[in-house]
N, C-alpha and C positions, 0 to 999 in steps of 0.2 A: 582530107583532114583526118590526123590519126587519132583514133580515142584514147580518152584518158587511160592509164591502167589506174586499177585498184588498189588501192592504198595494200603494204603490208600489212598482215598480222602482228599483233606484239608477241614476245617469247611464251608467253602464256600461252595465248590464244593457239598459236605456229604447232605448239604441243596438241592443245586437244582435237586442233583439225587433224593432225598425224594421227591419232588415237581412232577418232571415229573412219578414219579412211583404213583403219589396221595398218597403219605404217609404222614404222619407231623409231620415235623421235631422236637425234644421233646424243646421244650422252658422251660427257669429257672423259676421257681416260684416265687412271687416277695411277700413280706409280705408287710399285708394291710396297708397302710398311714394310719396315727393316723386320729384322725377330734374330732370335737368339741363336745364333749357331748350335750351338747343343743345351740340353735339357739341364747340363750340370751347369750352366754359367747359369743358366734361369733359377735354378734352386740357390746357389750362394750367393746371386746378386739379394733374393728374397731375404736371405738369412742376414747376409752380411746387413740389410738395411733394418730390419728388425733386430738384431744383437747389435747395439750401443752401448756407450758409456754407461748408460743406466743399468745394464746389467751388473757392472761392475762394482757400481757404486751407491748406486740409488736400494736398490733392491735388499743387497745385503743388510744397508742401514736402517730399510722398514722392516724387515724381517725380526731384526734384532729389536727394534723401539716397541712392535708391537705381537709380542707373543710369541717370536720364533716358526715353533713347529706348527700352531693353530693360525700362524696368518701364511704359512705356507700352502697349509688345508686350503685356507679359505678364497686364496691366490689361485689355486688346483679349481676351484667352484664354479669362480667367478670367470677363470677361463673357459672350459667347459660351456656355461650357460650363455654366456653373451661376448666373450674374446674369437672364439673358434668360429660361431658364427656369423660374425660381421665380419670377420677375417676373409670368411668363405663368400660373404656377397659382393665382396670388393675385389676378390680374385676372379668371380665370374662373372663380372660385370664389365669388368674392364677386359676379360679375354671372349666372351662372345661380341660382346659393339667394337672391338680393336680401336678405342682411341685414348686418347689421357681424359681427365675428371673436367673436363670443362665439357668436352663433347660427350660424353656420359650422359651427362644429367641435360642436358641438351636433348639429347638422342631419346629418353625415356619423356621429356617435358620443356620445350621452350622456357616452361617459367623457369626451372629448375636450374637454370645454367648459372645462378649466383652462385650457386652450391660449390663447381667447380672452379670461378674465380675464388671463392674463400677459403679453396684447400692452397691454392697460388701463392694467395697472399701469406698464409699463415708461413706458409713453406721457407718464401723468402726470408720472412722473421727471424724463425727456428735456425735459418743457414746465416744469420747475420752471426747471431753471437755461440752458435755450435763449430763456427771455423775457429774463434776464441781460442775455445778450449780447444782445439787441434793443434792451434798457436802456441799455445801454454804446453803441450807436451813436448810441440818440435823443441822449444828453449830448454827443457828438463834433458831429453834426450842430449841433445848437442852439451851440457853444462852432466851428461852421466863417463864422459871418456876421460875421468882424469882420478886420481887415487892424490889424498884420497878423496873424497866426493866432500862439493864444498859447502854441501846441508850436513856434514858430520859434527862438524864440531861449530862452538859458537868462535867470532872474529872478536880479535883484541884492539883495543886503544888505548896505545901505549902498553902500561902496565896490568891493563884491567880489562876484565871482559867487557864489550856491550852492554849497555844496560838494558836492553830492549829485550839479548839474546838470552841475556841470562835470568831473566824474567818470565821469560815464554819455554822456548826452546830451540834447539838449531836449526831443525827442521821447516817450524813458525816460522822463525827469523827471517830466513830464506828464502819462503813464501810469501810471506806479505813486506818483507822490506827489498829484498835484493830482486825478487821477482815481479811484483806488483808496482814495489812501491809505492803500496796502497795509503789512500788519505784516511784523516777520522772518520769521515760521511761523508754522502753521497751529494752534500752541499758543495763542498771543497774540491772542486773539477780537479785543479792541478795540470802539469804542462804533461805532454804525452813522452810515453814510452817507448823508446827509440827502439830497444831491441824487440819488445813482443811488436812493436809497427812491422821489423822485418820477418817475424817468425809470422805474424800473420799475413801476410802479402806472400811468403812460402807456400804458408797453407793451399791460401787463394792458385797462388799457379797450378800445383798439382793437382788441387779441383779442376783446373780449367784443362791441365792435358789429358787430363784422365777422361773429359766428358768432351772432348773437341769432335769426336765422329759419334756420340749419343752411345749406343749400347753396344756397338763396334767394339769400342774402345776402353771403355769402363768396364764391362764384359772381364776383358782379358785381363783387368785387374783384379777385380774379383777374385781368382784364383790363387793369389796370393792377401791381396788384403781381407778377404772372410777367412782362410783357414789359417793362416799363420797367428792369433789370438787364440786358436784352440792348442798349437803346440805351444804354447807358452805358458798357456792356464796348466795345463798337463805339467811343465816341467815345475812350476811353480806347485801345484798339488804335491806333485811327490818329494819335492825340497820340503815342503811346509810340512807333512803330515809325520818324518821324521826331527820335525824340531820341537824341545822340550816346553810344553805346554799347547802345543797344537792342540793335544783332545780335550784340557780345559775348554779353549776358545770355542771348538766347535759343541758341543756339550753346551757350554753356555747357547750359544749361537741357537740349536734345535730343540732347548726344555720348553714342550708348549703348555702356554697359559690360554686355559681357551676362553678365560671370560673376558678374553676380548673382544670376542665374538657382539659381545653387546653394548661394545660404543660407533657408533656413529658412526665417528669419523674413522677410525681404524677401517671401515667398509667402503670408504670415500679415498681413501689410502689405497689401497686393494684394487678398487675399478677403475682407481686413476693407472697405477702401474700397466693391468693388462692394457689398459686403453695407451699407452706411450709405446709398451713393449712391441706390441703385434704393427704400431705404426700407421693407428687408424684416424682414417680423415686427411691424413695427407694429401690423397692422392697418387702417392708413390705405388702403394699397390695394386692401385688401375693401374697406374702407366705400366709397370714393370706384365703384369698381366697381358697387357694390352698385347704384344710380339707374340705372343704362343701362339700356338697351331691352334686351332679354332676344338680339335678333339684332345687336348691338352688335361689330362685328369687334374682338374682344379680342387675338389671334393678332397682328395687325397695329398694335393698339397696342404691344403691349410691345415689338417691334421701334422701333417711333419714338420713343417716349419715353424705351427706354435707347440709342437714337443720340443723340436732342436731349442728354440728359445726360453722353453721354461728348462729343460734340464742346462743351457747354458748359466743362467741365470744361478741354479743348485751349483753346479760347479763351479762358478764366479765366489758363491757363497764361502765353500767350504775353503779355496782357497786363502779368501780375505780371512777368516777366523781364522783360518790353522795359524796363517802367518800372524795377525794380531795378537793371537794368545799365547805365541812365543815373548811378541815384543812385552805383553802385560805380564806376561809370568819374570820374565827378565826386569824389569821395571821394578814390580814389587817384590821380587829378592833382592836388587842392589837396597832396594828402600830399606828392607829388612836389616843388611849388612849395615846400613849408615845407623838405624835407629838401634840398634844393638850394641854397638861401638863407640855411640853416645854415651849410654847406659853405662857401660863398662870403663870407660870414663870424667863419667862422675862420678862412680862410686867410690874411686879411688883417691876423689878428694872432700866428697860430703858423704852424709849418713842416708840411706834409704833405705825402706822397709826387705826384708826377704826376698828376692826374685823367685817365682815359680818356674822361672825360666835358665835355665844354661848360657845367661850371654856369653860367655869367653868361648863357646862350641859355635861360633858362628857359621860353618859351613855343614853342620847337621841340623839343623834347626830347619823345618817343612814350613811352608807358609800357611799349615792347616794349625800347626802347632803356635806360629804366631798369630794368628788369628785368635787362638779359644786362650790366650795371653793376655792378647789387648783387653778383650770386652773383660775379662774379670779382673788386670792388674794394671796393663798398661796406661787404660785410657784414665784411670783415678789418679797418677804419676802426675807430679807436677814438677818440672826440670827447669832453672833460670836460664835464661836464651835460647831453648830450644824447645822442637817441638815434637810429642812421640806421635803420629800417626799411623791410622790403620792399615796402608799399605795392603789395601782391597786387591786381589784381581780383578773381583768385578767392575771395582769402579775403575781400573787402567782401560779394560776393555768398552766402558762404556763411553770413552773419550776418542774425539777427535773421527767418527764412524761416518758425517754426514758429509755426500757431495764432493766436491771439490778437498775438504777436510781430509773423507780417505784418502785418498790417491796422490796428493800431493804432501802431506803433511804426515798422518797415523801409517801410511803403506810405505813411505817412504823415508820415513824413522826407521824403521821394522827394518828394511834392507840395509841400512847402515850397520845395523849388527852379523850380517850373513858372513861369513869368508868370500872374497873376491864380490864385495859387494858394487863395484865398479857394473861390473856384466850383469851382474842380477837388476842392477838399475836402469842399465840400457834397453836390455831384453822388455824390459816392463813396460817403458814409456812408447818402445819401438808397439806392445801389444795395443797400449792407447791411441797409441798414431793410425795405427790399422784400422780400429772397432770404429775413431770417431770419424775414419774419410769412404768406410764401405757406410755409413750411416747417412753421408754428407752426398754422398751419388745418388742415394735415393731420395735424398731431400732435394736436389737439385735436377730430378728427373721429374719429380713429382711438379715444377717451375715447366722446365722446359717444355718436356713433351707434350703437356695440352696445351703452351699458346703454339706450339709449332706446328700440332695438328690442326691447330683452329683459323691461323692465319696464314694464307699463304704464304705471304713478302719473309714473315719469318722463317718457316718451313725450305724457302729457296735459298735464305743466306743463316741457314741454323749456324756454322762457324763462327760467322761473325758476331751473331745473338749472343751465341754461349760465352764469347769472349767477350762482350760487351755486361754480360748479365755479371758474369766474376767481377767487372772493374769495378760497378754500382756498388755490389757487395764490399768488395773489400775499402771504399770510399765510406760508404757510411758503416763500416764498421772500426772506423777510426773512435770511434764514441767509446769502444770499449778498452781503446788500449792508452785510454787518459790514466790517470793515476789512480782516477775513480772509475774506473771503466768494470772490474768486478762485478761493484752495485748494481749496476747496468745490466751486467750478466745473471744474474740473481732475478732481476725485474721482470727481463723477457723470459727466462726461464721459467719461473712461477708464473706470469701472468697472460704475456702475448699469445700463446698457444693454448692453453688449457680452457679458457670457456667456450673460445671461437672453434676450434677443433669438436669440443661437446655439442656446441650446436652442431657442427656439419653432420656429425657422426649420425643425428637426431632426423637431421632431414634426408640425410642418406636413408635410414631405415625405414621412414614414412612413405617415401617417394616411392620406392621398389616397391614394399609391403601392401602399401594400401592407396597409391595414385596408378603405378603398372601393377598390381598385384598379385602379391603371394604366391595363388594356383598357377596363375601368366605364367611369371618368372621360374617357376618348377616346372613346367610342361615344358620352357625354353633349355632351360638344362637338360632336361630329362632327352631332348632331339641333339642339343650338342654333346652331349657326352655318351651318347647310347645308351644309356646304363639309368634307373631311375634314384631319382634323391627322396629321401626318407622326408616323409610327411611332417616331421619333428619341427623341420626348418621352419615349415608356414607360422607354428603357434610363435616358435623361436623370435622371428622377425617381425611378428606382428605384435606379439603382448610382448612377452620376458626382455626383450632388448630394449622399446622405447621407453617401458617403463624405467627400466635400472638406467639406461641413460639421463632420463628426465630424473631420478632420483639423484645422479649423480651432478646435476647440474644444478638441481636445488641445493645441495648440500654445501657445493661449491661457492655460491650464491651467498649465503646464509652465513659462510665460514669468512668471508669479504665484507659481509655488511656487519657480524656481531662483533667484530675486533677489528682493525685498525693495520691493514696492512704493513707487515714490520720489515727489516729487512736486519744480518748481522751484520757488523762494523767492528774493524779492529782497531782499539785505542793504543796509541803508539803508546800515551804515557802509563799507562794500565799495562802495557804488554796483554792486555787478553781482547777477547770478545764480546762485544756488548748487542742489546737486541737495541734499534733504534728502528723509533714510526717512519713511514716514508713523509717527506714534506709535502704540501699541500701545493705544488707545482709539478712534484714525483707521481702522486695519483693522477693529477692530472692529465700526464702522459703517460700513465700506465691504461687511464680510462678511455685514450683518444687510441690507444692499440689496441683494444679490444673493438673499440667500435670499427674501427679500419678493416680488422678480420673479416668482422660480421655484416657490413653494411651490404658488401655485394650479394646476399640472399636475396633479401628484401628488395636492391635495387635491380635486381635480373626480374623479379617479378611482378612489381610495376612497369618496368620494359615493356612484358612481355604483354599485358595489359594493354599497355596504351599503345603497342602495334595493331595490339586485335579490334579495339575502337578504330583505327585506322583503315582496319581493314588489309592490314599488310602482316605477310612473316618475317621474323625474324633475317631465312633467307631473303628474302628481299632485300633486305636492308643493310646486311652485315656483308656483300659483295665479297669479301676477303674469307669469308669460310666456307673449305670444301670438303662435305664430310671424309678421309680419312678410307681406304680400301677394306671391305667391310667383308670379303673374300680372302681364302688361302694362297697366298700367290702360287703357293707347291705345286694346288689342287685346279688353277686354272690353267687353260688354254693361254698362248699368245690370240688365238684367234678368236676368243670367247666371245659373243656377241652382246646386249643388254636383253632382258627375258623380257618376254613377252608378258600379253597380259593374263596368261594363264599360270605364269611363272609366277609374275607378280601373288596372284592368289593363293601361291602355295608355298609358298618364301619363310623363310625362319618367324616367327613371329614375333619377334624381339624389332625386324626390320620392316616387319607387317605395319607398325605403325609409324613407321617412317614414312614407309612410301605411303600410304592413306595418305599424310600428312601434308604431304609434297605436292600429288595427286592431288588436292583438291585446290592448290594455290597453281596448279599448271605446272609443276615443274615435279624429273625423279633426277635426282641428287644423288641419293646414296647407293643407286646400282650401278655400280662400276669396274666395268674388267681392269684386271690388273697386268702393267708394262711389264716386265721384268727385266 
C-alpha cells in the first residue's frame, strides 16, 4: 500500500521553504524596457512635450494682461521655487523605478496607485480636445496654399458685403463662420462639421503612426516635430522685428507694472502657467523618464529643459508682439488716414473750428501727433454721421491676444498684410501642427505606457491598444466638431485638467516628501547618480511646493465658487463676443469631469485598505501586473541570476521597499533579470 504524498505547498509557502533551505526561488524573466536610442531623442521628446500651444499663445497673452516685464519676474520665481523642482522629482522618479505613473506610486505605496490612474485619466481628457486644436490648424494649413488667402478680404452677396464680415472682420468671419460655424451658445448643439470631422480623424491617424511602436517611433519624429517650430519662430523673429511698429509692440509687451505683484490671482495665473508649461502631473514625464539609463543626469535635465521652455516661451513672446505691433501700428494709421479725410471733407462743406492739425498732410502726420490731437481737439468735434476716434495703438494691441484668438484670428490678420503672405501662413500653421502633435505624444505616452506597464495582455498586444486607444479618442471627440463643439473646447481646457492635475501634483509631492521621505529619496539619488543633490530639494518638496500647490488649489477653488463659471460666445447678429454663464446642465458636466479625474486617488486607497483587512496584496489580486525590468538591460548579463539574500540587503533602496514588501506576502516580483 503506497502512502499518501503530502499535499503541495502554496506559491507563498514554496518560496519561503526555498528561503530557509537557501535555495532561490526561480523568478519570471522580465523583457528589457525599450529606451531611447540616443540622449538627443530623450531631450526633444521632453521638450517638444513641454513646449505647446501654450507657449505660443497662452503665455504671451498673460504676460501682456498682467504686468508684462513684473509677471515675467514673477514667472522666473515661481519657476525656480516650485516648476524646476517637481520637474526634477518626476524626472527621477520615473527614471530610477523605470515604469510610467501608475507603477510609480504603486512601487513607493500600494495605496498611492490612484495617483497614477488620475494622471491617465486626465491625460486622455487633455488628448480629446488638444487633437481639436491640431484639427483646426491642419484645416488653416491646407485653406493657406491659395492667393490670395481666403481670411483676406470679407465675401460679398450679391452687391454687398456680408453683414456678419463686415461687422467683425475677415479674419473673424473666417473663424467663427467658415471655420467653426460656430452657434450662439453652448445650448445650440447644431449638426456636425464635416470638414474639421476629417481634419480631425487626420490629426488622429498621425497620433496613431507616430506612437504604433511607443518611443521607437515617436522618437524619430521628434527630430523634426520639436525642432522645426524653433526655425520658424526664428524666421518669423527676424521678419517681425524689421516691420514697422515691432518695437512699439514689444515695448508695449515688456513695460513692467509690478504692483501686480499684489493681486491674487495674477499669482494663481503664474503657478498655473509653470504648472501646464513644465507638464506636470501628467505623468508624461515619468513615462518619458522611465527608458533612461538608470545613471542618466536627471538633476541637470530639468534645469535645461525648464530653461529651453521658458526662453521658448520669451521668444514665442517677442515674436507675437513684434508681429502684432506691426498689424496695430498698421491699423491705427489707416484709421488715422480715414478719420482725417473725414475732417477734410467736411470742412469743405460745413464751418468747423480751427484744426491744430494739418489734415490735408495726411502721410506726415505720426500717430504720436494724432494722439495729443485727439485728447485736446478731436475728441470735443462733433461731425453728422461719423465718428472721430482715438485710433489707440494700445488699444489695437490689446485686441484679439487671448487663446485661440491669437493664432487664429489677431496672428493671422497680421500675416495678411506681409508680401507673399500665402507662405508666411503656411510656415506658421505647419509650426502649430508641430508644437501641438510633439505635445500630443507625450500626452498619449503619459496613457499608454503605465497601463501597458501595468497590464500584461496590453503590454503583449501594445499595437493594437495604441490603435484602439486613437479610435476611442477620436469617436468621442466628435463632441467637439459639432457646431458648438468650441465651447466644449473652452470647458475641458479651463476645467477637466486643472483641479484634477492640482491635486495629483499635491499627492505626488506628499507621497515622495513625507510617506517615502525626503532624506530616502536623496540618498536614492545621491547612489544613482554618483554625484550628491543639494539639501535645498528636502525643504523644497517638503514645505515650499505643497504649500504654493495647496495655495494654488485654494485659489482655484475660490475663483469657481465666487463667480459663475462663464464661457465666450459669438453672437452671429452682434458680430462680436459675448461672456455667457455656463447652463446649469454645462456645470454639471463640467463637475462630473472633475470628479472622474480625481476619484481614482481616493478609490486606489480604499482598495488598498480593504485588501489589507483581507489580509491580501494588491499582487495577489491584480494577476495581470508584473512590475516592469527595474535593471539596465545595457548593464546586465544574459546569464544574470535573481540576488540572493545578501543582495537583497544591499539593493538600491528605492527597491528595498519593494522587495520587504513582497517578502513578507511570500513573493519577490520586482527582481528580474533582463531577456534582451
Amino acid at each position: 500500500m503506497t502512502s499518501a504524498k503530502p499535499p503541495l505547498p502554496a506559491d507563498g509557502q514554496q518560496d519561503e521553504v526555498e528561503l530557509r533551505l537557501g535555495l532561490e526561488p526561480e523568478v519570471p524573466l522580465e523583457t528589457a524596457r525599450d529606451g531611447w536610442d540616443s540622449k538627443v531623442e530623450y531631450f526633444l521628446a521632453q521638450v517638444g512635450f513641454s513646449v505647446g500651444l501654450g507657449n505660443v499663445w497662452r503665455f504671451p497673452y498673460l504676460c501682456h494682461q498682467n504686468g508684462g516685464g513684473a509677471f515675467i519676474l514673477l514667472y522666473v520665481v515661481l519657476m525656480a521655487l516650485v516648476g524646476v523642482p517637481l520637474f526634477f522629482l518626476e524626472l527621477a522618479a520615473g527614471q530610477s523605478i523605470r515604469q510610467g505613473s501608475i507603477g510609480v506610486w504603486r512601487h513607493i505605496s500600494p495605496k498611492l496607485v490612484g495617483i497614477g490612474y488620475s494622471s491617465c485619466v486626465v491625460c486622455f481628457f487633455v488628448a480629446l480636445y488638444y487633437n481639436v486644436i491640431i484639427g483646426w490648424s491642419i484645416f488653416y494649413l491646407g485653406n493657406s496654399f491659395q492667393y490670395p488667402l481666403p481670411w483676406e478680404k470679407c465675401p460679398t452677396e450679391g452687391n454687398s458685403t456680408v453683414k456678419e464680415c463686415a461687422a467683425s472682420s475677415p479674419t473673424a468671419y473666417f473663424w467663427y463662420r467658415k471655420a467653426l460655424d460656430i452657434t450662439d451658445s453652448i445650448d445650440e448643439t447644431g449638426e456636425f462639421n464635416f470638414i474639421l470631422t476629417g481634419c480631425l480623424l487626420a490629426a488622429w491617424v498621425i497620433v496613431c503612426l507616430a506612437m504604433y511602436k511607443g518611443i521607437k517611433s515617436s522618437g524619430k519624429v521628434m527630430y523634426f516635430s520639436s525642432v522645426f517650430p524653433y526655425v520658424v519662430l526664428l524666421c518669423f523673429l527676424i521678419r517681425g522685428v524689421t516691420l514697422d511698429g515691432a518695437s512699439e509692440g514689444i515695448k508695449f509687451m515688456f513695460y513692467p507694472r509690478l504692483e501686480i505683484w499684489a493681486d491674487v490671482q495674477v499669482w494663481r495665473q503664474a503657478a498655473t502657467q509653470v504648472f501646464f508649461a513644465l507638464g506636470l502631473g501628467f505623468g508624461s514625464v515619468i513615462a518619458y523618464s522611465s527608458y533612461n539609463p538608470r545613471n542618466n543626469n536627471c538633476h541637470r535635465d530639468a534645469f535645461t529643459v525648464s530653461g529651453v521652455n521658458f526662453m521658448t516661451s520669451v521668444l514665442a513672446t517677442l515674436v507675437v508682439f513684434a508681429v502684432l505691433g506691426f498689424r496695430a501700428k498698421t491699423i491705427a494709421t489707416e484709421c488715422v488716414k480715414r478719420n482725417l479725410k473725414a475732417l477734410l471733407k467736411v470742412t469743405s462743406s460745413a464751418p468747423l473750428p480751427v484744426l491744430s492739425i494739418n489734415a490735408s498732410d495726411v502721410e506726415s502726420i505720426s500717430l504720436d501727433e494724432y494722439a495729443n490731437w485727439y485728447s485736446t481737439q478731436g475728441m470735443e468735434l462733433s461731425i453728422s454721421d461719423y465718428n472721430i476716434t482715438a485710433c489707440s495703438l494700445e488699444d489695437e494691441l490689446r485686441q484679439g491676444v487671448e487663446g485661440t484668438g491669437l493664432a487664429f484670428i489677431a496672428f493671422t490678420e497680421a500675416m495678411t498684410l506681409f508680401p507673399g503672405s500665402p507662405f508666411w501662413s503656411a510656415l506658421f500653421f505647419l509650426m502649430l501642427l508641430n508644437l501641438g502633435l510633439s505635445t500630443m505624444f507625450g500626452t498619449m505616452a503619459g496613457i499608454l505606457t503605465p497601463l501597458t506597464d501595468t497590464f500584461k495582455t496590453l503590454r503583449n498586444h501594445k499595437l493594437i491598444f495604441t490603435i484602439c486607444s486613437c479610435t476611442v479618442g477620436f469617436l468621442i471627440g466628435l463632441v467637439f466638431t459639432q457646431r458648438c463643439g468650441n465651447y466644449f473646447v473652452t470647458m475641458f481646457d479651463d476645467y477637466s485638467a486643472t483641479l484634477p492635475l492640482i491635486i495629483v501634483v499635491i499627492f505626488q509631492t506628499i507621497s515622495v516628501s513625507w510617506v517615502y521621505g525626503a532624506d530616502r529619496f536623496l540618498e536614492d539619488l545621491k547612489q544613482m547618480l554618483n554625484r550628491p543633490i543639494p539639501v535645498i530639494y528636502k525643504y523644497l518638496w517638503k514645505f515650499v511646493c505643497p504649500i504654493a500647490m495647496l495655495g494654488l488649489l485654494g485659489a482655484s477653488l475660490l475663483k469657481m465658487i465666487l463667480k459663475r463659471p462663464e464661457y465666450s460666445a459669438w453672437n452671429r447678429e452682434k458680430a462680436s463676443k459675448e461672456d455667457l454663464p455656463y447652463p446649469d446642465w454645462a456645470l454639471a458636466v463640467l463637475i462630473i469631469l472633475i470628479i472622474i479625474a480625481s476619484l481614482p486617488v481616493p478609490i486606489g486607497y480604499i482598495h488598498s485598505l480593504l485588501l489589507e483587512r483581507l489580509g491580501q496584496s494588491p499582487a495577489d489580486t491584480e494577476a495581470r501586473y508584473t512590475p516592469c525590468a527595474t535593471t539596465d538591460a545595457d548593464l546586465t548579463p544574459l546569464s544574470t541570476l535573481p540576488p540572493s539574500r545578501d543582495d537583497l540587503n544591499s539593493s538600491h533602496p528605492l527597491l528595498e521597499g519593494n522587495h520587504n514588501s513582497h517578502l513578507q506576502n511570500g513573493h519577490i516580483e520586482s527582481v528580474e533579470s533582463s531577456v534582451l
